[in-house]
Each structure stands twice: as C-alpha cells, then as structure tokens.
C-alpha positions in Angstrom: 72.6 105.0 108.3 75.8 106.9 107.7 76.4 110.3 109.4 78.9 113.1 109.0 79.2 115.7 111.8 81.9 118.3 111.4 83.0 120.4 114.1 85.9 122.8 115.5 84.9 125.9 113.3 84.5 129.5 115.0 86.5 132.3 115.1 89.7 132.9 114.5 92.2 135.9 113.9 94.7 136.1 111.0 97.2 134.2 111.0 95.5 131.6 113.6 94.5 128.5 113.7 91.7 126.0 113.6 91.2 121.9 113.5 88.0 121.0 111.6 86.9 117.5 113.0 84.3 115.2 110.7 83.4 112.3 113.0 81.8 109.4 110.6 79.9 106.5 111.4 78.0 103.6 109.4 80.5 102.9 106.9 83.6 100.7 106.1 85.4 101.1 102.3 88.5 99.8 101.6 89.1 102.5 98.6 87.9 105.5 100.0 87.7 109.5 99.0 87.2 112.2 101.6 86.9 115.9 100.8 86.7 119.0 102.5 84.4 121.9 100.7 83.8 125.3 101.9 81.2 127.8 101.0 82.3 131.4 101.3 79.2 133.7 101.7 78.2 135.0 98.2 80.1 132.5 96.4 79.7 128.9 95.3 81.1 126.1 97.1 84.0 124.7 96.3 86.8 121.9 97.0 89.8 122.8 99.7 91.4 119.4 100.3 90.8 115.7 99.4 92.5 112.5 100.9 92.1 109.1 99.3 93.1 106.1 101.0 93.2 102.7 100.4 94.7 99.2 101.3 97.5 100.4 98.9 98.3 103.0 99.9 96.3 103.3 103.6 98.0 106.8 105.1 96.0 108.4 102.0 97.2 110.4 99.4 96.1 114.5 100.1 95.2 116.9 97.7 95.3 121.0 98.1 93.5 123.9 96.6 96.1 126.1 95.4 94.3 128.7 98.1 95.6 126.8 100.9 98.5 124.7 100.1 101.0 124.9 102.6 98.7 125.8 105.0 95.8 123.3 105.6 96.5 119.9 106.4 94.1 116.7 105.8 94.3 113.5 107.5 92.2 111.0 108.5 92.3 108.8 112.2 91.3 105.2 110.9 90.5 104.2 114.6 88.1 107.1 115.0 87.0 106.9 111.7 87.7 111.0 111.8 88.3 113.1 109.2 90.4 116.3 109.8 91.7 119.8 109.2 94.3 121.4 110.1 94.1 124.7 109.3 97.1 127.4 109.8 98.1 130.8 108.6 94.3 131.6 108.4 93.4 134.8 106.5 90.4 136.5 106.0 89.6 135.2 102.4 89.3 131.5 104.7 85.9 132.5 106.0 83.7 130.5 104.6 80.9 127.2 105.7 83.2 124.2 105.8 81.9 121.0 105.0 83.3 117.5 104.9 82.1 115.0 102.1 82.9 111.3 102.1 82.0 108.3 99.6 83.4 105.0 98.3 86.6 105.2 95.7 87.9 103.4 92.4 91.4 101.7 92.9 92.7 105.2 91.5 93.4 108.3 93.4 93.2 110.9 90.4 89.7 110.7 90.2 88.9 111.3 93.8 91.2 114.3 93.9 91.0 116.3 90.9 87.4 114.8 89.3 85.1 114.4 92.5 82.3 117.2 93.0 80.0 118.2 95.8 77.1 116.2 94.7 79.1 113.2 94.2 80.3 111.9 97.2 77.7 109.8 98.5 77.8 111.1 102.5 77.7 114.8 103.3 78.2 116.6 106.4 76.0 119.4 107.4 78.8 122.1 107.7 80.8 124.1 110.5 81.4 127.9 110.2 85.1 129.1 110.0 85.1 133.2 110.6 88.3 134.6 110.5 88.6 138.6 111.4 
C-alpha cells in the first residue's frame, strides 16, 4: 500500500522560510513524476512545482509556477524516498493547504510537468498547512 505523508507546514512570517517534507513508501518507478499542489482557502487547487526523474536523467528535471519561481525549490532524496520543498521569500499570497502528489512517468518529462493534474497522479498525500502572516 503506498502512502504519502507531508509535513513541515505552519507558520511563517513574510519573507521566511519553510521545508515541506513528503515521506513515501510502497513504491519503486524508474520514470517517475512528483508534484507539489496547494489549495489556497477559497480557491481551487493548483500545481506549485513538479520534478520528474528518471534513469536518464535521475537528479530530476524541476518545474515552477510562475508564483514561486525563484523562490521554492523541489528535490527529491532517492535514499529516503522524500519529496521536498524548499520554500523562501514566503509572502502572504503562499498561504495555502500544500499537498504532495506522486505517480509513475512516460520516458518524457513535458508531460509530467506542464500536462499532469491533481486527479492524475496515482498517490496523493493528505496535505500540510503553510500560513504565512
């Protein structure tokens, strides 16, 4: 049974900082697409990063919402099977339920970062809060 647990949210003041872990277990790809969504309250939810790896190319190739470029970071640790976050320069707007997302890839990386929604990836975590004020 795969599980995704995400933790590291909480509270954080502008311009702070936060690392969002996503701790996996119960699967092995070698083409891979992970994701990190966030919910704002009110609003829909919606992709902040993705990172495909593969035996091609296995330190993954990252992907940024134009809302956080430059300042989130998303990486994976292959040993612990961990997805993270980095998140700097926080603001306000960054408040939001984070969620990470995680399912088997094509040999491609387009489609896992531009094409892949929610509802698609195959494992789902069951989200962290990020508050920043």
């Amino acid at each position: 049974h795969v599980q995704l647990v995400e933790s590291g949210g909480g509270l954080a003041h502008p311009g702070g900082s936060l690392r969002l872990s996503c701790a996996a277990s119960g699967y092995t790809h070698d083409n891979i697409c992970m994701a990190w969504f966030r919910q704002p309250p009110g609003q829909e939810r919606g992709r902040v990063a993705s990172l495909y790896r593969s035996l091609i190319s296995p330190l993954g190739i990252p992907y940024y919402a134009n809302s956080v470029q430059g300042r989130f970071t998303i990486s994976h640790n292959n040993a612990k099977n961990t997805l993270y976050l980095q998140m700097n320069s926080l603001k306000a707007e960054d408040t939001a339920l984070y969620y990470c997302a995680a399912g088997p890839a094509g040999p491609f990386y387009l489609p896992c970062v531009l094409e892949r929604t929610w509802n698609s990836f195959q494992y789902r975590g069951q989200g962290t809060q990020v508050t920043v004020s």
